[in-house]
N, CA, C and O of each residue as an XYZ file, in Angstrom:
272
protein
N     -48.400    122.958     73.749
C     -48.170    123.329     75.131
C     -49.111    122.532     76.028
O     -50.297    122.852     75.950
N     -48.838    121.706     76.732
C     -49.386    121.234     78.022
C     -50.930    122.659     78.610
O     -50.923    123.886     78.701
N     -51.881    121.710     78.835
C     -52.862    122.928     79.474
C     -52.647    123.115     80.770
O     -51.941    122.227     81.248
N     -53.045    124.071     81.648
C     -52.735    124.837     82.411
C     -53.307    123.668     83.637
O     -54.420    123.248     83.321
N     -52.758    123.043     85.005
C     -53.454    122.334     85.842
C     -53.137    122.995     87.406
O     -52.290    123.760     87.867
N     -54.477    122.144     88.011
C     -54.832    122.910     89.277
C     -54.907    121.854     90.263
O     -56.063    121.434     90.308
N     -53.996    121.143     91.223
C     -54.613    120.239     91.754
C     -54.617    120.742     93.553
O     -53.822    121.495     94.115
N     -55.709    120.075     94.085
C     -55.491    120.605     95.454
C     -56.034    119.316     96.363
O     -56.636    118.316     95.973
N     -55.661    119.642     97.556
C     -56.066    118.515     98.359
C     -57.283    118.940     98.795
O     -57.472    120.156     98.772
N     -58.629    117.841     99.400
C     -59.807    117.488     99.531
C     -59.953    118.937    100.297
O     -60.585    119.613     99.485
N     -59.629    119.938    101.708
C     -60.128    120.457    102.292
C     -59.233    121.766    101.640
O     -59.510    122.776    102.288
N     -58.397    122.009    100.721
C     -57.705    122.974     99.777
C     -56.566    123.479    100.992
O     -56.437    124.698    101.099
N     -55.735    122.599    101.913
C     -55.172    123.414    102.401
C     -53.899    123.227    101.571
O     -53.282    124.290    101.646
N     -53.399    122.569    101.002
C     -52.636    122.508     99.348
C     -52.941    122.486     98.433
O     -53.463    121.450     98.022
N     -52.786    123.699     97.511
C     -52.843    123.721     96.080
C     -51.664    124.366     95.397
O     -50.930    125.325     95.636
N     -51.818    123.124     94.107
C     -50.844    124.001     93.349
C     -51.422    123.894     92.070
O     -52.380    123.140     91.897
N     -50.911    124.615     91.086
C     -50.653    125.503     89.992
C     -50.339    125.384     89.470
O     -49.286    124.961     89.949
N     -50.121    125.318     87.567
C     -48.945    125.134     86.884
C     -49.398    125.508     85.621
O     -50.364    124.869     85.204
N     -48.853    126.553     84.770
C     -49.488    127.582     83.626
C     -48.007    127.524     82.837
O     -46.877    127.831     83.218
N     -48.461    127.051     81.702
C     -47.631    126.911     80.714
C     -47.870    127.920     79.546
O     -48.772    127.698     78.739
N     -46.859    129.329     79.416
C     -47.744    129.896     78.207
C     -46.442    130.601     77.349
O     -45.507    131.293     77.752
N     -46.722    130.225     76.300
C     -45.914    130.980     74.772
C     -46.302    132.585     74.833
O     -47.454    132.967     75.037
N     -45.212    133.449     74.633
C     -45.044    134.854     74.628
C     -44.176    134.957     73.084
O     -42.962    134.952     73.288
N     -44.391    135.011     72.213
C     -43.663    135.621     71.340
C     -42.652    134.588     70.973
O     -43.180    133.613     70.439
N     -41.163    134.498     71.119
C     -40.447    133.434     71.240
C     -40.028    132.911     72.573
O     -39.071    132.152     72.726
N     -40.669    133.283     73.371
C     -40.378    132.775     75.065
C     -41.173    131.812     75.522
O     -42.310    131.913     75.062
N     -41.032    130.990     76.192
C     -42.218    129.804     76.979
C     -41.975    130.469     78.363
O     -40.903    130.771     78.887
N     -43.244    130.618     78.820
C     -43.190    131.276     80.746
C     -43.740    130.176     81.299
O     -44.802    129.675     80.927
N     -43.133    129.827     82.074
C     -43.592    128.632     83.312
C     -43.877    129.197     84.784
O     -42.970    129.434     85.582
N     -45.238    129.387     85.055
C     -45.354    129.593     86.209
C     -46.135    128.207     87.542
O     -47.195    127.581     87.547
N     -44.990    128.247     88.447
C     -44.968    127.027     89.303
C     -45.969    127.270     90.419
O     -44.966    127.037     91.094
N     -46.712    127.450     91.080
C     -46.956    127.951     92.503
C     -47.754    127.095     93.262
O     -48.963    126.896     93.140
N     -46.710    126.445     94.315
C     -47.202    125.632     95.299
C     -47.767    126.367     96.527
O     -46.929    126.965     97.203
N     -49.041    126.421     96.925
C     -49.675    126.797     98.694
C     -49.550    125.800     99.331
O     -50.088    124.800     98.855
N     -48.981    125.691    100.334
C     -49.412    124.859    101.618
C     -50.273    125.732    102.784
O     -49.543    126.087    103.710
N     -51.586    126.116    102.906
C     -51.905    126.654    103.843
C     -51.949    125.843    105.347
O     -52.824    126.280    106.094
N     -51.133    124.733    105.889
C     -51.201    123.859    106.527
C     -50.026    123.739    107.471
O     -49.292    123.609    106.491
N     -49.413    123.685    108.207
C     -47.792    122.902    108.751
C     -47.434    121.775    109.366
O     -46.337    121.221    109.446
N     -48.968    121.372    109.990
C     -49.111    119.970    110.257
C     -50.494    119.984    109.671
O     -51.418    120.782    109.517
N     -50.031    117.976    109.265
C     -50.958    117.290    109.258
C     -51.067    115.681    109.691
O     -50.059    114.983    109.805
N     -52.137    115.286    109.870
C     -52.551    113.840    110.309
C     -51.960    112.779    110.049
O     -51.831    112.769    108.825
N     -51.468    111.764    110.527
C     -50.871    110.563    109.679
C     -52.058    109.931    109.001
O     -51.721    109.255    108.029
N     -53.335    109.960    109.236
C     -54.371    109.640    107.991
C     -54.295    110.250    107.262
O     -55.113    109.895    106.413
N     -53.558    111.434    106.818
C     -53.772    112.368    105.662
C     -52.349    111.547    104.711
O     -52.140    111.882    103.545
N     -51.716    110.767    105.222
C     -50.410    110.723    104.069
C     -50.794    110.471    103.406
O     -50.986    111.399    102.620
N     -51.367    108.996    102.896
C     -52.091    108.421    101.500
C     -52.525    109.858    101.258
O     -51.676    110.678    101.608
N     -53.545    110.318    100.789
C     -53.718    111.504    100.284
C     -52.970    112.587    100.130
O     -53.340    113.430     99.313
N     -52.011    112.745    100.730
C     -50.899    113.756    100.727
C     -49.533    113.624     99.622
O     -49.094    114.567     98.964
N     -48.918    111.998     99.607
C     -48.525    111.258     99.398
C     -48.721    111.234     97.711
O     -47.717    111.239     96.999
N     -49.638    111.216     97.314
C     -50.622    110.983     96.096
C     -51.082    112.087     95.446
O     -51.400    111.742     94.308
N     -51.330    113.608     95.675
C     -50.790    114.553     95.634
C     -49.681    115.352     94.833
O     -49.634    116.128     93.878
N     -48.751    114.705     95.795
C     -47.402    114.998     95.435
C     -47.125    114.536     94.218
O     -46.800    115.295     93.305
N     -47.276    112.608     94.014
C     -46.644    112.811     93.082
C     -47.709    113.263     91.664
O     -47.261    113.045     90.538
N     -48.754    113.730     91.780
C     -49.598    114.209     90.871
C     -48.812    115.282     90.779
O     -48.558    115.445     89.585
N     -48.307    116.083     91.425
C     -47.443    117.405     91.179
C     -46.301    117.123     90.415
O     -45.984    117.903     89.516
N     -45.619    116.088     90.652
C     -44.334    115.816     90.391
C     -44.617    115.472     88.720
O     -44.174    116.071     87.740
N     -45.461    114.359     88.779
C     -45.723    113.580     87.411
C     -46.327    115.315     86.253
O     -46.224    115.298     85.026
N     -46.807    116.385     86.921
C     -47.122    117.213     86.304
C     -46.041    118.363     85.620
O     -46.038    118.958     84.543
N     -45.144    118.363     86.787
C     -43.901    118.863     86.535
C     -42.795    118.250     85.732
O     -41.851    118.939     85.345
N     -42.861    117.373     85.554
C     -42.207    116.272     84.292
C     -42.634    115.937     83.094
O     -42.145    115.014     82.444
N     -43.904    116.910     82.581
C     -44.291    116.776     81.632
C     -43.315    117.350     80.374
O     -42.530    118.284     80.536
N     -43.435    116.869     79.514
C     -42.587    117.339     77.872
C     -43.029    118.079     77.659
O     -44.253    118.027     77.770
N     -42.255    119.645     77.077
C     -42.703    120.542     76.196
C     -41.562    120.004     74.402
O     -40.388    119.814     74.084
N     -42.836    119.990     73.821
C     -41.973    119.562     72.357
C     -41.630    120.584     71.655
O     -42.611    121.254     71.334
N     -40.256    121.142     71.133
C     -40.571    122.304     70.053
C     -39.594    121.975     68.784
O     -38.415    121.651     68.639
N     -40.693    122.227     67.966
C     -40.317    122.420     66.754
C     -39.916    123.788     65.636
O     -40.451    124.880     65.441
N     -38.868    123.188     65.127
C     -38.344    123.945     64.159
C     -39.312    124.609     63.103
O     -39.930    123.812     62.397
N     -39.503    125.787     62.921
C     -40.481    126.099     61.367
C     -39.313    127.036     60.672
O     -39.492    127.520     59.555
C-alpha cells in the first residue's frame, strides 16, 4: 500500500491528504482536498501550479494486488 501523504502549500492555505488503508478484504481511500483560499496572486501560480500536479502525480499512484 502506498504510505499515507500530506502536501500543502508554503502559507497552508491548501492542503491535501491522501490515506490509503486495507480493512479486512476492502482498500479505503480517503481523498481530502482544503482550499482555505478563493483568490490568489499571479505570483502564487508556479507554486500553485506545482502543487497540483504533486496531487495529481499522487493520485495516480498504483495499488498492486495480489492473489494468495
Amino acid at each position: 500500500m502506498p504510505n499515507p501523504i500530506r502536501i500543502s502549500s508554503e502559507n497552508k492555505e491548501i492542503v491535501f491528504t491522501l490515506n490509503i488503508s486495507k480493512q479486512e478484504n476492502k482498500i479505503q481511500i480517503s481523498c481530502i482536498k482544503e482550499i482555505n483560499n478563493s483568490i490568489f496572486a499571479a505570483g502564487d501560480y508556479n507554486g500553485l501550479k506545482d502543487l497540483f500536479q504533486k496531487m495529481i502525480a499522487s493520485q495516480n499512484e498504483k495499488i498492486v494486488l495480489k492473489k494468495i
